[in-house]
Structures are given as C-alpha cells and as structure tokens.
C-alpha atoms as a printed R data frame, in Angstrom:
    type eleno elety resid chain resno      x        y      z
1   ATOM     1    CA   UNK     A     1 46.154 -179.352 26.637
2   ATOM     2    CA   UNK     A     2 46.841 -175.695 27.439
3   ATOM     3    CA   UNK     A     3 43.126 -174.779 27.290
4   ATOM     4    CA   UNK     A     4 42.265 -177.362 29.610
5   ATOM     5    CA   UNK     A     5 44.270 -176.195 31.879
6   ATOM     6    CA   UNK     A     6 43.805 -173.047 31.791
7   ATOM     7    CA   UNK     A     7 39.903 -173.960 32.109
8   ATOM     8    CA   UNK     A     8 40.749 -175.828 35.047
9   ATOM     9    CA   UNK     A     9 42.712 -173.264 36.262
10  ATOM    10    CA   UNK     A    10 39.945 -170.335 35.768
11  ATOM    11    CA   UNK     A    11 37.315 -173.097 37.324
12  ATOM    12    CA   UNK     A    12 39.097 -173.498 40.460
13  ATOM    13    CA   UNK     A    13 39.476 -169.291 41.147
14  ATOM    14    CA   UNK     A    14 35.609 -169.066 40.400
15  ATOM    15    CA   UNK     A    15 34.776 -171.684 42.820
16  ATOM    16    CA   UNK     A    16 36.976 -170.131 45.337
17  ATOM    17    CA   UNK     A    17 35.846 -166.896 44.936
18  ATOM    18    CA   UNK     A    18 32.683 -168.602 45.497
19  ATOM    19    CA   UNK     A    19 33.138 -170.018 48.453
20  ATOM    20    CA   UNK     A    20 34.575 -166.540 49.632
21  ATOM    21    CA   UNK     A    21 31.241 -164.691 48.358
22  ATOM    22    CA   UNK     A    22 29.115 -167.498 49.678
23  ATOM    23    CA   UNK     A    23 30.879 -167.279 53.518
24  ATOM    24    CA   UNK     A    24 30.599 -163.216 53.603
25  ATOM    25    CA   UNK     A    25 26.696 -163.741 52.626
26  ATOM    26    CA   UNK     A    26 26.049 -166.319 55.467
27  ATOM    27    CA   UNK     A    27 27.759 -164.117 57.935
28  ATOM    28    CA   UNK     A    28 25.388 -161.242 57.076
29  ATOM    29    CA   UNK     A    29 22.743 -163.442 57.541
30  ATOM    30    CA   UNK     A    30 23.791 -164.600 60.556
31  ATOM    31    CA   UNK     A    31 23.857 -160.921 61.560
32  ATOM    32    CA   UNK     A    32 20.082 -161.053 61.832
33  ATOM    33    CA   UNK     A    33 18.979 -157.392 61.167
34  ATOM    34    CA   UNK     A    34 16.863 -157.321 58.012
35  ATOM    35    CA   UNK     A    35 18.958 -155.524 56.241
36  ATOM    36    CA   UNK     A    36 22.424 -157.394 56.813
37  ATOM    37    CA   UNK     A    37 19.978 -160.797 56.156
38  ATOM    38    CA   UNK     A    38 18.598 -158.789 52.458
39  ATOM    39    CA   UNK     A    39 22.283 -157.959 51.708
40  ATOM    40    CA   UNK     A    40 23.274 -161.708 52.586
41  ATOM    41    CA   UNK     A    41 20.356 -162.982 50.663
42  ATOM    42    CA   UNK     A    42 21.401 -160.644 47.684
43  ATOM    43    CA   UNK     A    43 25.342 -161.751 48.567
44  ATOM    44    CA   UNK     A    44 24.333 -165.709 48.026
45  ATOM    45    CA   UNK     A    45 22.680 -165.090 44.980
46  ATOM    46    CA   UNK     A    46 25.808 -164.599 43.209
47  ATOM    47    CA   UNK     A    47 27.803 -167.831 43.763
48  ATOM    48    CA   UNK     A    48 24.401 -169.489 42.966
49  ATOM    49    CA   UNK     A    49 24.507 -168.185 39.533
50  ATOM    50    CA   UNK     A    50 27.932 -168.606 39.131
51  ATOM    51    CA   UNK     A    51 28.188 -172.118 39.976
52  ATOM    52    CA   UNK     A    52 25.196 -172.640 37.642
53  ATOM    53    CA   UNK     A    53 27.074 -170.229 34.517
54  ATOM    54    CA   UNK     A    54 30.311 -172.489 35.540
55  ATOM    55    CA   UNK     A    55 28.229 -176.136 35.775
56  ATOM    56    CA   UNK     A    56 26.630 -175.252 32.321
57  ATOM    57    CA   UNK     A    57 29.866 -174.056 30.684
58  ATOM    58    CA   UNK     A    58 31.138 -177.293 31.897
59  ATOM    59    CA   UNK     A    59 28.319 -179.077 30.665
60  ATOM    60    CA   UNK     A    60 28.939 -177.659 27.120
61  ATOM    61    CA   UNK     A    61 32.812 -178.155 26.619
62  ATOM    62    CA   UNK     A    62 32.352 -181.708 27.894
63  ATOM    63    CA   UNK     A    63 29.885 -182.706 25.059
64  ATOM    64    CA   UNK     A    64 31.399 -180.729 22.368
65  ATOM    65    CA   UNK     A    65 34.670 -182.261 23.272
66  ATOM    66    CA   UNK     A    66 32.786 -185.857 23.170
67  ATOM    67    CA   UNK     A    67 31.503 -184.631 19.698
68  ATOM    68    CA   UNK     A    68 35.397 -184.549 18.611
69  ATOM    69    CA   UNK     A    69 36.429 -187.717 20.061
70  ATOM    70    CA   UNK     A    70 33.871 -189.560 17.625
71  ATOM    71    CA   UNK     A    71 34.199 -187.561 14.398
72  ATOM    72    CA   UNK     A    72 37.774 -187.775 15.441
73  ATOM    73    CA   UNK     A    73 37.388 -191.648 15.183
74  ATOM    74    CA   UNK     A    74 35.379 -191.179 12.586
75  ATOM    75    CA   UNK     A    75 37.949 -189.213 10.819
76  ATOM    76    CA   UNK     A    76 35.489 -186.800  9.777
77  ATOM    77    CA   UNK     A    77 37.391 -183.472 11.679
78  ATOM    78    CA   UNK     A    78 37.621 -180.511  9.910
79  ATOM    79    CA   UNK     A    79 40.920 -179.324  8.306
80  ATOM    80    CA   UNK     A    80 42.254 -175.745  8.843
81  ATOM    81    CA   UNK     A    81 41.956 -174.756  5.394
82  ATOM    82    CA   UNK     A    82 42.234 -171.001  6.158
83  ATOM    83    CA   UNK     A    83 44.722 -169.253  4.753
84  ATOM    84    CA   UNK     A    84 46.696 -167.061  7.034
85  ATOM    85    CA   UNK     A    85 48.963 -163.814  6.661
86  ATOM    86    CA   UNK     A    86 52.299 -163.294  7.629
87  ATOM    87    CA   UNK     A    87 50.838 -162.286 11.411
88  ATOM    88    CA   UNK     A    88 48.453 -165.091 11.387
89  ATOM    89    CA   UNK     A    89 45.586 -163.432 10.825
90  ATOM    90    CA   UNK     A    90 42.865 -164.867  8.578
91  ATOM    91    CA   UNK     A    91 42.683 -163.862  4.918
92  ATOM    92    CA   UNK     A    92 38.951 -162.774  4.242
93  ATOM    93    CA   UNK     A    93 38.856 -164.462  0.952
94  ATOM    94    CA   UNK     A    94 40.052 -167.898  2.533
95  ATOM    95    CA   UNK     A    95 37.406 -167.456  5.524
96  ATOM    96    CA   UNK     A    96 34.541 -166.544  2.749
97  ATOM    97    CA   UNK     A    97 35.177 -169.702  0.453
98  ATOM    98    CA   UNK     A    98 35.603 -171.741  4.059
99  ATOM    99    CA   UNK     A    99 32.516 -170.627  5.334
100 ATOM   100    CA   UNK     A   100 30.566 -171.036  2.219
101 ATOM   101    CA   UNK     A   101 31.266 -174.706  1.535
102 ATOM   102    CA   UNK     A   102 30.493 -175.548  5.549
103 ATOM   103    CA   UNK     A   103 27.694 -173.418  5.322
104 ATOM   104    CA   UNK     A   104 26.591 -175.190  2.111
105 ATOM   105    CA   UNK     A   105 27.039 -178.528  3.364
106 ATOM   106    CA   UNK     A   106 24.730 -177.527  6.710
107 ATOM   107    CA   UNK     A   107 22.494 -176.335  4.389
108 ATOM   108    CA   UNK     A   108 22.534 -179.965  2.324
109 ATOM   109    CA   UNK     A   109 22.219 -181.796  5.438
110 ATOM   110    CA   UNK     A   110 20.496 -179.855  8.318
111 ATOM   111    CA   UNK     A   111 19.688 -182.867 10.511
112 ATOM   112    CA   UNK     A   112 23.472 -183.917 10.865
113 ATOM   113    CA   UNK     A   113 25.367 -182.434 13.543
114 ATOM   114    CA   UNK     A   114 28.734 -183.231 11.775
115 ATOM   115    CA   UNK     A   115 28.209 -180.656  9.182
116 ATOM   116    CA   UNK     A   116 26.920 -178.026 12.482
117 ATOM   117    CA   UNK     A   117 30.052 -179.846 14.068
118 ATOM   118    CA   UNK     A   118 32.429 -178.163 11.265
119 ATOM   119    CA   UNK     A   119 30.723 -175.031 10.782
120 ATOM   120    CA   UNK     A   120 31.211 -174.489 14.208
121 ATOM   121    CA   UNK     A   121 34.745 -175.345 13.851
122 ATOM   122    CA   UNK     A   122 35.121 -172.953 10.844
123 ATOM   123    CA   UNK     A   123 33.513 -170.240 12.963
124 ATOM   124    CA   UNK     A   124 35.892 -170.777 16.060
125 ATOM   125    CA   UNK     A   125 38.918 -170.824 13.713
126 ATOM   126    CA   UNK     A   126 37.713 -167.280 12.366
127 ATOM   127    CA   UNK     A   127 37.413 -165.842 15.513
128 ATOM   128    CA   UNK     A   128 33.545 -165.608 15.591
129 ATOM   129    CA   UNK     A   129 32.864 -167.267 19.087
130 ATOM   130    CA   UNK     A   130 29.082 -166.680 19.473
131 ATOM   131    CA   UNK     A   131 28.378 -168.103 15.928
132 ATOM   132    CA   UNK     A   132 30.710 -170.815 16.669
133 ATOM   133    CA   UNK     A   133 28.898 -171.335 20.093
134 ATOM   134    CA   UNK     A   134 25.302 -171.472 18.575
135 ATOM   135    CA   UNK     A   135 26.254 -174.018 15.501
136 ATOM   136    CA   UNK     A   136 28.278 -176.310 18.451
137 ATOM   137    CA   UNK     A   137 24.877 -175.958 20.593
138 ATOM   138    CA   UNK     A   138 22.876 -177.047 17.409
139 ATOM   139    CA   UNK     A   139 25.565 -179.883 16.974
140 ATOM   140    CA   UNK     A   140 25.392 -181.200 20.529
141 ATOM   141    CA   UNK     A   141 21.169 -180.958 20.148
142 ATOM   142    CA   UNK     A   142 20.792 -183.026 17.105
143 ATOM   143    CA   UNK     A   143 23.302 -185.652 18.355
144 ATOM   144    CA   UNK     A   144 21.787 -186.040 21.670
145 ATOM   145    CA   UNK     A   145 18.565 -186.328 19.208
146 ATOM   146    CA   UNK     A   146 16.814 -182.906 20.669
147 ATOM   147    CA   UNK     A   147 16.929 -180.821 17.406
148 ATOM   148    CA   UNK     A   148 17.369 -176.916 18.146
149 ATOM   149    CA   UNK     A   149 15.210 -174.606 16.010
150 ATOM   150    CA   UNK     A   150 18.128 -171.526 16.414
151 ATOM   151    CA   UNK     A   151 19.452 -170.580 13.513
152 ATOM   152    CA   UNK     A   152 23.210 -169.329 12.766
C-alpha cells in the first residue's frame, strides 16, 4: 500500500511539474521571436516525454500487478526464501541457490510467464531492478501472448 502511494504521490508532482514546464513553453511561443518560439518548442518537448516515460511506467506496474492478482489466485506467488543477515541484507549463498532454481525452472519452461513471473520476483527481492524489470517485461509479453526475444 505504501508504494502505491508513494507512486501516486511521485505521479501527481511529475504531472504538475508538467503542467508548469508545459505553460512556460507556450508562453515563449506565444512570444513570437524565433528564438523564444525554438526555446518553447524545445521547452514542450519535455513534458511530452515525460508524460509518455510516466504513461508507460504506468502501463507496466498495472500489468505486472494484474500478473500477481492471478498467480496470487492461482496460489502460485513466490516465497521469500532468502535468507537475510542481522541488517537485512541478503546472504549471497541464499540469493545464489534462489536464483538458480528460478533460473532453472525459466530455463525448463521458457514459454510460461509464471516461471519469468518469479524470477523477476527473485531479482526484485535481491535488489537487481533492471534484471527484475526485463524478466517482468518478458512475463507480461508471453501472457499477453507477444513473446519477447530479450534475454536476462
């Protein structure tokens, strides 16, 4: 619940600052000399690709988080199985024996995107967000039935 907020949270600043950046570009424009109208053309192009970065982000979190509901129902979600010092760091020797059996059971069943759904899972716990990212991208592809060729 926390990270939703906090999502939520970070969404609405970005789309404020948005509409911020966005205003100060149309007032250049409305300026009219060429080179207030180039730095309000170069001004707009920012929110653009923020509210695309943001929309796709979105995008991503919503599926993934569909993904959980129905392995969740399933009752096919990973356990935690990483062991943990006193500080709550990860033990390497835990996150090596994790990583091999998800990785082995991707490897036994590429076309699933439970097994990409774990590994992905396994990778967040461990810290490792842009494997963790690619193997939930893989996950959402082969459930929506568009396999991904990317490898992790």
């Amino acid at each position: 619940m926390r990270a939703k907020i906090t999502y939520f949270l970070t969404a609405a600043v970005l789309v404020v600052y948005f509409v911020l950046v966005g205003s100060r570009g149309l007032m250049l424009i409305r300026q009219g000399t060429w080179l207030t109208v180039t730095f309000g053309a170069a001004v707009l192009i920012l929110p653009v690709i923020g509210v695309w970065f943001l929309w796709k982000n979105t995008q991503f979190v919503t599926r993934a988080n569909q993904l959980a509901t129905e392995l969740e129902a399933e009752g096919g979600l990973p356990v935690d199985e990483l062991e943990r010092d006193q500080y709550g760091r990860i033990l390497r020797d835990s996150a090596d024996e994790v990583f091999a059996r998800r990785k082995a059971e991707t490897e036994d069943a590429p076309g699933d995107w439970r097994s990409w759904f774990r590994l992905a899972v396994a990778y967040h716990d461990a810290r490792d967000t842009p494997r963790a990212r690619k193997a939930m991208q893989r996950a959402i592809a082969l459930h929506e039935g568009k396999p991904k060729p990317a490898q992790v």
